[in-house]
C-alpha positions in Angstrom: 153.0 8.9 73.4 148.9 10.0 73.1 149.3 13.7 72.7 153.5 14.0 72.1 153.7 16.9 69.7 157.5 16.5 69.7 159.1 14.9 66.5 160.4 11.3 67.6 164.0 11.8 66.9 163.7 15.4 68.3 164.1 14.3 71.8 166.6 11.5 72.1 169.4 11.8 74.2 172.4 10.7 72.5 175.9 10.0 74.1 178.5 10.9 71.3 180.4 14.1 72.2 181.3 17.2 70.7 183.9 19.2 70.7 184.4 22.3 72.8 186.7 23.9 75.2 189.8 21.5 73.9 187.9 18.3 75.0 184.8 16.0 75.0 181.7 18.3 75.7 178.0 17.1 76.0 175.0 19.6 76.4 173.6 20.1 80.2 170.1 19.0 81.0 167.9 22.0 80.8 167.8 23.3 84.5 164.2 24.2 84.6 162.5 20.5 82.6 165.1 18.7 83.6 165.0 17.3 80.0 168.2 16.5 77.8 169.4 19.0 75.2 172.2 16.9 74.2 170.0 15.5 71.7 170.5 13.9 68.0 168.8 16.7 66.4 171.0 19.1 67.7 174.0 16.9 67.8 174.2 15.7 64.8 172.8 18.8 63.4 176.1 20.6 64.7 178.1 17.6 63.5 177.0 17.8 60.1 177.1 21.9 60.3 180.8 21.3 61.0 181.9 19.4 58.5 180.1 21.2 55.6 182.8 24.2 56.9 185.8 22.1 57.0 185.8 19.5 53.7 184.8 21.2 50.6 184.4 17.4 49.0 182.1 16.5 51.2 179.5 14.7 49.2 175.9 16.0 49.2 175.4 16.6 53.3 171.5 15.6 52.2 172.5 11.7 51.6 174.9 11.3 54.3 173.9 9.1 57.0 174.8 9.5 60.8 177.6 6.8 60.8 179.2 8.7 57.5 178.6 12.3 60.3 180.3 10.3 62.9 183.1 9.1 60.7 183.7 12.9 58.9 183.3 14.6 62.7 185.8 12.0 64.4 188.4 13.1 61.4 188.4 16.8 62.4 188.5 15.9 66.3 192.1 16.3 67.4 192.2 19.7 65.0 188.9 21.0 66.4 190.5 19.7 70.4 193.3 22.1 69.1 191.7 24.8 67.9 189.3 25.2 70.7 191.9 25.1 74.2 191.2 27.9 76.1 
């Protein structure tokens, strides 16, 4: 890692999906690095982005932790499946 100027959590790939296009959606690879953009930053980042929108109780999205994201995201799955069909 001598010289890695990239945050640690920046870069790893992460395997929960999100929701696009009606279904399960991951970020491609980016074609020129060949490095993974379906990453936790931006993952959860667009997880936690999401559910601020959709539950006005949601407590302060500053003390949540990833597994309280995950649970929140997974409640609005089938409505954001719905909402996005093409």
């Amino acid at each position: 890692m001598s010289g890695n100027r990239e945050p640690l959590y920046g870069g790893v790939d992460v395997t929960t999906p999100l929701i696009r296009y009606g279904g399960d959606w991951w970020h491609p690879r980016d074609d020129e690095t060949g490095l993974p953009l379906h990453t936790l930053y931006t993952v959860y980042g667009e997880m936690l982005r999401q559910i601020c929108m959709d539950y006005s109780s949601l407590p302060d999205p500053r003390t949540l932790t990833m597994r309280e994201i995950e649970f929140f995201y997974d409640g609005l799955r089938p409505s954001l499946k719905a909402a996005t069909k093409d």
